[in-house]
C-alpha positions as CSV (number, residue, x, y, z in Angstrom):
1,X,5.9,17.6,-11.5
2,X,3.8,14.3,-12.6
3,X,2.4,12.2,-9.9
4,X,4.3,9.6,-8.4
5,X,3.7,6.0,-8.9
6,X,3.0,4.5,-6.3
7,X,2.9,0.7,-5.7
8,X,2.4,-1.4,-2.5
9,X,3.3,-5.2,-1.3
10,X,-0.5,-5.4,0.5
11,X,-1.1,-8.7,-1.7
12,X,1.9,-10.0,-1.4
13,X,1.9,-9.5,2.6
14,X,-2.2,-10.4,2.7
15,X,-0.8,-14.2,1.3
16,X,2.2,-14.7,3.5
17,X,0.0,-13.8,6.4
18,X,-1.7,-17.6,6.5
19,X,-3.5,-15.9,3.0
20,X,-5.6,-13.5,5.1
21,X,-8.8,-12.3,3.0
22,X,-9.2,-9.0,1.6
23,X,-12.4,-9.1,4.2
24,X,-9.8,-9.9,7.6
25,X,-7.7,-7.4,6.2
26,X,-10.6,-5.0,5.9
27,X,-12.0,-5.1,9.2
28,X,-8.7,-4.9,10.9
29,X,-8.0,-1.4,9.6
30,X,-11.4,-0.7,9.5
31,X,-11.9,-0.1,5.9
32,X,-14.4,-1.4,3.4
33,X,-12.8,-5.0,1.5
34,X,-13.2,-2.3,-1.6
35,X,-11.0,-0.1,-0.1
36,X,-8.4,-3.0,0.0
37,X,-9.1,-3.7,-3.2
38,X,-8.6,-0.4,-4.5
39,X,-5.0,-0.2,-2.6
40,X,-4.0,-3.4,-3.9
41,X,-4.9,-2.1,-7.7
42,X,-2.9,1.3,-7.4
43,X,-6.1,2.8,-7.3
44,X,-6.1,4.8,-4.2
45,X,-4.1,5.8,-2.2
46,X,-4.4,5.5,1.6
47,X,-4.4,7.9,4.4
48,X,-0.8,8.3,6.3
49,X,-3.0,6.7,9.1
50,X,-4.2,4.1,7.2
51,X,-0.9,3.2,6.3
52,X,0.0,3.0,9.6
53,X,-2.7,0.5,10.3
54,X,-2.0,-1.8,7.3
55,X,1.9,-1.3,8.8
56,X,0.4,-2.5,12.4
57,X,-1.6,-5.4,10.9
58,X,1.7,-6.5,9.3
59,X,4.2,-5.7,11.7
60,X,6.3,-3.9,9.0
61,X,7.5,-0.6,8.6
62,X,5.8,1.7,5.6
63,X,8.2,1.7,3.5
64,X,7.9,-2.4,3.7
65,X,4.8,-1.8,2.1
66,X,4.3,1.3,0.2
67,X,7.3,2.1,-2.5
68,X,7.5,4.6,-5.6
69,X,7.7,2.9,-9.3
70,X,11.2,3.4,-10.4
71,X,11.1,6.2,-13.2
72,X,14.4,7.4,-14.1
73,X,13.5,10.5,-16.0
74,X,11.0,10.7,-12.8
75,X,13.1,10.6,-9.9
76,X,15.7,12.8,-12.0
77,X,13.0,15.7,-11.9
78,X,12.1,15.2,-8.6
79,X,15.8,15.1,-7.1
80,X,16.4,17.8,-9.3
């Protein structure tokens, strides 16, 4: 099985919360502003309880946040 493709709204929730830094964000969770930055790229992916920080932070659920790239061929295998 390939790895999943991950992508996240953290950007997109960062801006319509009063376009809170990638610093605030940072220190809220406790992370380095790299660490966000790396998120926000597709370049990491965070700890379950990180993601349950970043879900705090934005009074959203997970899922609000973190979603899977539709692949077709993909999520065939994986369902499969």
């Amino acid at each position: 099985m390939k790895k999943l493709l991950i992508n996240n709204n953290v950007r997109k929730l960062r801006f319509q919360n009063n376009e809170m830094t990638q610093k605030d964000l940072s220190v809220k969770v406790g992370v380095s502003r790299q660490t966000i930055v790396a998120i926000e790229k597709g370049q990491y992916s965070p700890t379950l309880e990180l993601c349950f920080k970043l879900a705090i932070v934005f009074n959203k659920t997970i899922d609000e946040i973190f979603f899977i790239e539709s692949n077709e061929k993909e999520n065939d295998k994986i369902t499969s």
